[in-house]
C-alpha positions in Angstrom: 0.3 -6.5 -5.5 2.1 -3.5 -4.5 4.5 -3.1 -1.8 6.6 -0.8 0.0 10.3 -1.5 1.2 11.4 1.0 3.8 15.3 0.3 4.1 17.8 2.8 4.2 21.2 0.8 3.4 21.4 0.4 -0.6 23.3 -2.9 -0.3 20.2 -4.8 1.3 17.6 -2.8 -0.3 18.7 -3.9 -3.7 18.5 -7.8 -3.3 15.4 -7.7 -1.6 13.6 -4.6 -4.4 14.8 -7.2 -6.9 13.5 -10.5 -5.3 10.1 -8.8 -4.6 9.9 -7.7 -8.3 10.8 -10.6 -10.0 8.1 -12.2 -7.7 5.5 -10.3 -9.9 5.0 -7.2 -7.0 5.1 -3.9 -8.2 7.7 -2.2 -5.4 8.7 1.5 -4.2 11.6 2.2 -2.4 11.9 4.9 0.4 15.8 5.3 2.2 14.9 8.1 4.5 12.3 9.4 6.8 11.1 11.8 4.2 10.6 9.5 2.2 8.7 7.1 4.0 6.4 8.9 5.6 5.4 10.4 2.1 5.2 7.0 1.0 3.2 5.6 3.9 0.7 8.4 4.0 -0.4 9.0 0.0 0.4 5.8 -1.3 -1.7 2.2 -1.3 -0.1 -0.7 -0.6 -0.8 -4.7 0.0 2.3 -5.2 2.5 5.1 -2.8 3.9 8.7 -4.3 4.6 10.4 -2.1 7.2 14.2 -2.1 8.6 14.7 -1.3 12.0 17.9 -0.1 13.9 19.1 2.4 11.0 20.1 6.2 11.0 17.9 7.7 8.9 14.5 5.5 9.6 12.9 5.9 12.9 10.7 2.8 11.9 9.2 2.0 15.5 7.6 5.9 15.7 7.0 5.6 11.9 5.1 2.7 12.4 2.8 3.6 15.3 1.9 6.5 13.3 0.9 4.5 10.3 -1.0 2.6 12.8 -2.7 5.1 14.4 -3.4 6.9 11.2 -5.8 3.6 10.2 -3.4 2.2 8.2 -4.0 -1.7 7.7 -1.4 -3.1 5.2 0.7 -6.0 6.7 3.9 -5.1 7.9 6.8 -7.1 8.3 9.7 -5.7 10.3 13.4 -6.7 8.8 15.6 -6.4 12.4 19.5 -6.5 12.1 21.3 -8.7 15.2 23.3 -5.6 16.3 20.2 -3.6 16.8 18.9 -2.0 19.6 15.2 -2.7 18.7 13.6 -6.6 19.6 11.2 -8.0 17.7 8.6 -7.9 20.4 9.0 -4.3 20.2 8.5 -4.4 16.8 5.2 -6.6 17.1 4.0 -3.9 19.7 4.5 -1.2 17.1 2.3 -2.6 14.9 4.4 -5.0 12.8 2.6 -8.0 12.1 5.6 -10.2 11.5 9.5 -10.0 11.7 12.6 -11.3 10.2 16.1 -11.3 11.5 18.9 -10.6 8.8 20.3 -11.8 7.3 17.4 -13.8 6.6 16.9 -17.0 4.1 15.1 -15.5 0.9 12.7 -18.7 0.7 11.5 -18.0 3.9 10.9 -13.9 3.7 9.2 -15.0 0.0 7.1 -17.5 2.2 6.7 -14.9 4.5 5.0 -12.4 2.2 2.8 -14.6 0.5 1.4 -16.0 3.6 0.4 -12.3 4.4 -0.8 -11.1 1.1 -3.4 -14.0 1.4 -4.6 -13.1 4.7 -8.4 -13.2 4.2 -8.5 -9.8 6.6 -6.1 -7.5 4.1 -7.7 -9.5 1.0 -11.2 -7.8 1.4 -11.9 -4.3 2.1 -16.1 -3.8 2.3 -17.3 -0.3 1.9 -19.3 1.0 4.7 -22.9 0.7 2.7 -21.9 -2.8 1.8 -21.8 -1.9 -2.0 -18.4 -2.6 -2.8 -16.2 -5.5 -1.6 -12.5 -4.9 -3.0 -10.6 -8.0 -3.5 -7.0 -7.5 -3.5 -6.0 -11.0 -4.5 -8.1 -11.1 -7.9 -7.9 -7.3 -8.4 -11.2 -7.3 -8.8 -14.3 -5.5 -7.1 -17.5 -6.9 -5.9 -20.6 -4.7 -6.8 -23.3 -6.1 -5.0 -23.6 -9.5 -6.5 -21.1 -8.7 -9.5 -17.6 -9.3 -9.8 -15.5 -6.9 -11.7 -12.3 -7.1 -12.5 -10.1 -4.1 -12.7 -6.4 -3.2 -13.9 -4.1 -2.8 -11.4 -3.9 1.6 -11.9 -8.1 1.5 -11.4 -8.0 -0.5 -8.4 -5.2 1.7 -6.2 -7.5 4.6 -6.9 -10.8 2.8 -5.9 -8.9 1.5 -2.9 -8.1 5.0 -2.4 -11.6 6.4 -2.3 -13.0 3.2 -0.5 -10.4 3.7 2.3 -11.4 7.4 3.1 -15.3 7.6 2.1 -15.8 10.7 3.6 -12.1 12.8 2.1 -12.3 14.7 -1.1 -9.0 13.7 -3.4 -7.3 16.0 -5.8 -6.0 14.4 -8.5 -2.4 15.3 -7.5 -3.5 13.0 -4.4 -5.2 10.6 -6.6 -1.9 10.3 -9.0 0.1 9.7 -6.2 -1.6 6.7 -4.5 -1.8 5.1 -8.1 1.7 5.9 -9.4 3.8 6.7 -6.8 5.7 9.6 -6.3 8.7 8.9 -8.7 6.8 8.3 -11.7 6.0 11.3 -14.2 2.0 11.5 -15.1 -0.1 13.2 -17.8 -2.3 15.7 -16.4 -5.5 13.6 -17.7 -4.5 10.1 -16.6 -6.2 10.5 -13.3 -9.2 11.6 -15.4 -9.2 8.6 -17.6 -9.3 6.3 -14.9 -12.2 7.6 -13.1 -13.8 7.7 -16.8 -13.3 3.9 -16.4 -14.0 3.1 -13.2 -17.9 4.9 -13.4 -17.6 3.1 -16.9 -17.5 -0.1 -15.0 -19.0 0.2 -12.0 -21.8 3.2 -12.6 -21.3 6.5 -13.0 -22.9 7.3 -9.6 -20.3 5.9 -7.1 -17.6 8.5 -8.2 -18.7 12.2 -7.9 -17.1 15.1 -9.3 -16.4 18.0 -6.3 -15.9 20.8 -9.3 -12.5 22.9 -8.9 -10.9 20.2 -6.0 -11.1 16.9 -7.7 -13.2 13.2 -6.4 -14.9 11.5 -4.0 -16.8 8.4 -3.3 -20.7 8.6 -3.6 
């Protein structure tokens, strides 16, 4: 699974990147707004943790925008006791759960597994009905076919099968399976979509020659 941590005081950050990573999650890391919303609008995640009440995060805004934007990952809002912000107000936004720190780490680990298995976020059909993404098994459903995928192949399918319609480049593409902070050969994006039409026919990824990939 991949999450997002959107926290902009290192001393809490660290504890909770750390407990979500040795939990198996593959986790980024954004401090500021800049960050974030980069984060939050080319990147594919299974849950977003977000702090509320700090300088450099306006997370309720942030948050309605993600919203609004279509974005459906879970999102569970991390609320200090001194801050301004409620959790109703929080819920309103668009979180879909909340935590007040500091919290127990059994119970935000509890917390996220409960929401990563929600049935809603685990399955993502396609609008012609012929893919089903699973994001518990990593796999894909093509028609009556399960396919399993590596982790790298299935942020960029859940890329494509998220936006149908949007032309990627594969700067876009790289970002939504890597992340921003992580370097990238120029052909990696390449290789993947060699794979994925390996697996899953070469017809549901087209080529849009000189811009970069869509979904058939």
């Amino acid at each position: 699974m991949r999450l997002l941590l959107l926290e902009d005081d290192e001393t809490v950050a660290g504890p909770i990147y750390e407990l979500m990573c040795s939990a198996g999650h593959e986790t980024d890391w954004a401090s500021n707004d800049y960050e974030a919303e980069l984060s939050l609008q080319n990147g594919s995640y299974d849950l977003v943790l977000i702090a509320l009440g700090f300088a450099r995060l306006d997370a309720l805004d942030m948050l309605r925008r993600y919203r609004h934007r279509g974005g459906s990952a879970p999102v569970i809002a991390m609320i200090g006791r001194n801050t301004q912000e409620s959790p109703m107000a929080a819920l309103d936004a668009g979180a879909d759960d909340y935590l007040i720190k500091p919290f127990d780490p059994a119970d935000f680990s509890a917390r996220i597994r409960v929401l990563l298995r929600r049935p809603q976020q685990n399955a993502d059909p396609r609008p012609d009905g012929d893919l089903k993404l699973d994001h518990t098994r990593c796999s894909v459903q093509v028609k009556t076919e399960s396919v399993a995928l590596k982790p790298s192949e299935f942020r960029l399918l859940f890329a494509l099968v998220n936006e149908p319609l949007r032309i990627f480049t594969r700067a876009e593409l790289a970002m939504r399976i890597y992340g921003r902070r992580k370097s990238v050969v120029n052909n990696a994006v390449d290789v993947h979509v060699h794979a994925l039409r390996r697996k899953l026919g070469a017809e549901q990824i087209v080529t849009v020659r000189g811009v970069g990939y869509r979904l058939r």
